[in-house]
N, C-alpha and C positions, 0 to 999 in steps of 0.2 A: 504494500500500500504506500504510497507516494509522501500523502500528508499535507499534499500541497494546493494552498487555492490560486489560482490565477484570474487577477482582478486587476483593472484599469481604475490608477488613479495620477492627475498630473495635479502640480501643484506650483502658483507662483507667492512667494510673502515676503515681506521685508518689516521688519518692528514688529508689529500686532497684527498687521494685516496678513489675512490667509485669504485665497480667492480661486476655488476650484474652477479648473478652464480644461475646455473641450478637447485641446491638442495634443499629442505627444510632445517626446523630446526624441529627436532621432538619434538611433543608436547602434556606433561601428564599433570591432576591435580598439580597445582601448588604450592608447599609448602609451608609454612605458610610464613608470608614475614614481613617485619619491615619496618616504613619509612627509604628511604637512605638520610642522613646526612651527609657523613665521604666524598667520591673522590665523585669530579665533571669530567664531559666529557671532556672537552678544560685542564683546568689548571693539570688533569692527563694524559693526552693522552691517555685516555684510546681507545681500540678496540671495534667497533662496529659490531657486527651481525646481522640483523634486517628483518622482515618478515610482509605481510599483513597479517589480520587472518580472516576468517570469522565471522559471527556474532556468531554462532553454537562455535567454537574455544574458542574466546573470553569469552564466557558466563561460561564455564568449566574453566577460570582462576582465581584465588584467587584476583589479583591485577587487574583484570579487570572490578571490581566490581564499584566501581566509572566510568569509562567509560562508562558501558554497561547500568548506571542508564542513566546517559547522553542521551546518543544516544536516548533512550526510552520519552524520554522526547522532544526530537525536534523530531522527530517522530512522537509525540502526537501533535504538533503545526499545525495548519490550515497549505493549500498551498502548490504544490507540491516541491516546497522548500521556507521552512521556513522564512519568513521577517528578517532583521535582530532588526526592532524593538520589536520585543517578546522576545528578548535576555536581560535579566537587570540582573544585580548582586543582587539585592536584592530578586527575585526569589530563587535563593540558597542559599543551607547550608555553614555556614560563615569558615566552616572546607573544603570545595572542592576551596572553590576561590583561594590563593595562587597558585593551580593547571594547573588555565585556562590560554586559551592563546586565541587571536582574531586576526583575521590579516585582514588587506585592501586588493584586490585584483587590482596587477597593469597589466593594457589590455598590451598583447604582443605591441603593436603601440606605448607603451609610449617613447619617445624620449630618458629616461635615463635607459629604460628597454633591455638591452642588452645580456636576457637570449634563446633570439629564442622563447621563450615562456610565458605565465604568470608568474608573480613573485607575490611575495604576501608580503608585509610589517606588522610589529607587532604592533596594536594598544594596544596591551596588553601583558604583557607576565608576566606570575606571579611568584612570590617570588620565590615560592618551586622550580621553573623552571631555575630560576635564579641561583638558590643556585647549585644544581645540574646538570645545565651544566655547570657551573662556567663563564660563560656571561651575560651581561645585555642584553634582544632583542630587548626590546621596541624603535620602530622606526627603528630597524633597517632592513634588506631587508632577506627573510628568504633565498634566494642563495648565500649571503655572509655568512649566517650562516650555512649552509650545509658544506660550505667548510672547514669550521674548525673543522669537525668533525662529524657531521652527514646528511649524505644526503639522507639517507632515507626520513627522514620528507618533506622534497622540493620533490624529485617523489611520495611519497604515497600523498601531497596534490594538485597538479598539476592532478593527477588522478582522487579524488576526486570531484575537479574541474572540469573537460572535461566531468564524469559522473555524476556530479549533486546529489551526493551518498556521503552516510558515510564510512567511511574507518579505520578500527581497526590497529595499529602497534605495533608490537612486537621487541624492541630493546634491545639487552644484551651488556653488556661493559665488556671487559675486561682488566686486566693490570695483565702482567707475567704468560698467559695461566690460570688465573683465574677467574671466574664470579664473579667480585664483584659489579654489579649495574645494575637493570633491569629497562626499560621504559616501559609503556602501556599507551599507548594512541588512543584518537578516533578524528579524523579530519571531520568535518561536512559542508556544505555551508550554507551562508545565501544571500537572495535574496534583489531585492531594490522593489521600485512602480513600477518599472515596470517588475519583474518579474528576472531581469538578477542578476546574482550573484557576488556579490560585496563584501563579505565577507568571513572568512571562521572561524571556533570556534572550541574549543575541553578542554580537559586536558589531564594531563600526569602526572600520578601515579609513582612515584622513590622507588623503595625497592631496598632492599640489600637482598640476599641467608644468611639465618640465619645460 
C-alpha cells in the first residue's frame, strides 16, 4: 500500500497574506543545490510560492532526496498508519536530524484551538529549521507560525491529516523578484494505540539556487 495522496495545491504569501491561485509552478530536474545558510523566511520577508508535489514529482528533484528517503521508510513501518513509537532519532543519520520536525496534533474541540480546525503544535522543530526560517517552533502552534510567513505548511499538513497520507511541499522564497531559498519537505502522520493520529513528522531540506 503506497500511503500516499496526491493533491493539487499552489500557493502565493508574503507577511500574512496567503492567497490560493489556480496555476502550477512548472517543474524540471533540479539543479545542483547547496545547503541555504545566508536569508531566513521571517527575519527577510522573504516571498513565498509553494506547491504539493506528487510522489513521481518529488523523486525527479535533487533536494528531494532526503524526503523521499523519509517517506520510504514510514512507509516501510507496520500499520496503516505508522505508530508514533517507531519514530526514535537514533534510527537516523545524525546529518538529516537538524532537519526534522514532529508536531502534537491538537483535536478541533480543544478549548484554546480556535482554528475551525486541527492545529498541530511543535514537539520538535530542528536547528536547520530554525536557522532558516529564522524562528524558534518548538512548542509553539504551527497557525501562528503560518502567519508569519508560511502557510502552506498548516494547509498541506491539515491535508495530510484528514487523508491519513504523506504529502510532498515544494516552497521557493523570494526577496526583490529573486529565488534565493528553496524548501522540500515531506509531512507524514503518526498514529496512537489506538489507531487515531496524534502526531505528524517530516523534514525540510533548505538550499539556495547556486
Amino acid at each position: 500500500k503506497c500511503r500516499y495522496s496526491s493533491s493539487f495545491f499552489a500557493y502565493k504569501s508574503v507577511g500574512v497574506a496567503l492567497t490560493i491561485v489556480g496555476s502550477s509552478i512548472s517543474l524540471t530536474k533540479a539543479e545542483k543545490t547547496m545547503l541555504s545558510d545566508v536569508q531566513s523566511v521571517v527575519k527577510d520577508k522573504l516571498y513565498e510560492t509553494a506547491r504539493s508535489l506528487s510522489y513521481d514529482e518529488a523523486e525527479q528533484i535533487d533536494s528531494f532526496e532526503e524526503p523521499v528517503k523519509l517517506f520510504k521508510r514510514w512507509q516501510a513501518l507496520p500499520g496503516d498508519v505508522p505508530h508514533h513509537r517507531n519514530i526514535k532519532a537514533h534510527q537516523f543519520e545524525q546529518h538529516i536530524l537538524p532537519s526534522f520536525y514532529i508536531l502534537d496534533v491538537i483535536p478541533e474541540h480543544f478549548e484554546d484551538n480556535t482554528t475551525g480546525d486541527v492545529d498541530f503544535q511543535f514537539r520538535l522543530f530542528g536547528t536547520a529549521n530554525t536557522d532558516n526560517y529564522g524562528k524558534e517552533g518548538t512548542a509553539k502552534r504551527l497557525s501562528d507560525m503560518s502567519h508569519d510567513g508560511s502557510g502552506a505548511g498548516f494547509d498541506i499538513t491539515k491535508h495530510a491529516y484528514h487523508t491519513a497520507s504523506a504529502q510532498f511541499l515544494l516552497c521557493e522564497y523570494h526577496k526583490n523578484n529573486k529565488h534565493v531559498k528553496t524548501g522540500s519537505l515531506v509531512i507524514m502522520p503518526l498514529s496512537d494505540d489506538n489507531g487515531a493520529i496524534v502526531r505528524m513528522f517530516g523534514c525540510a531540506i533548505w538550499t539556495t539556487p547556486e
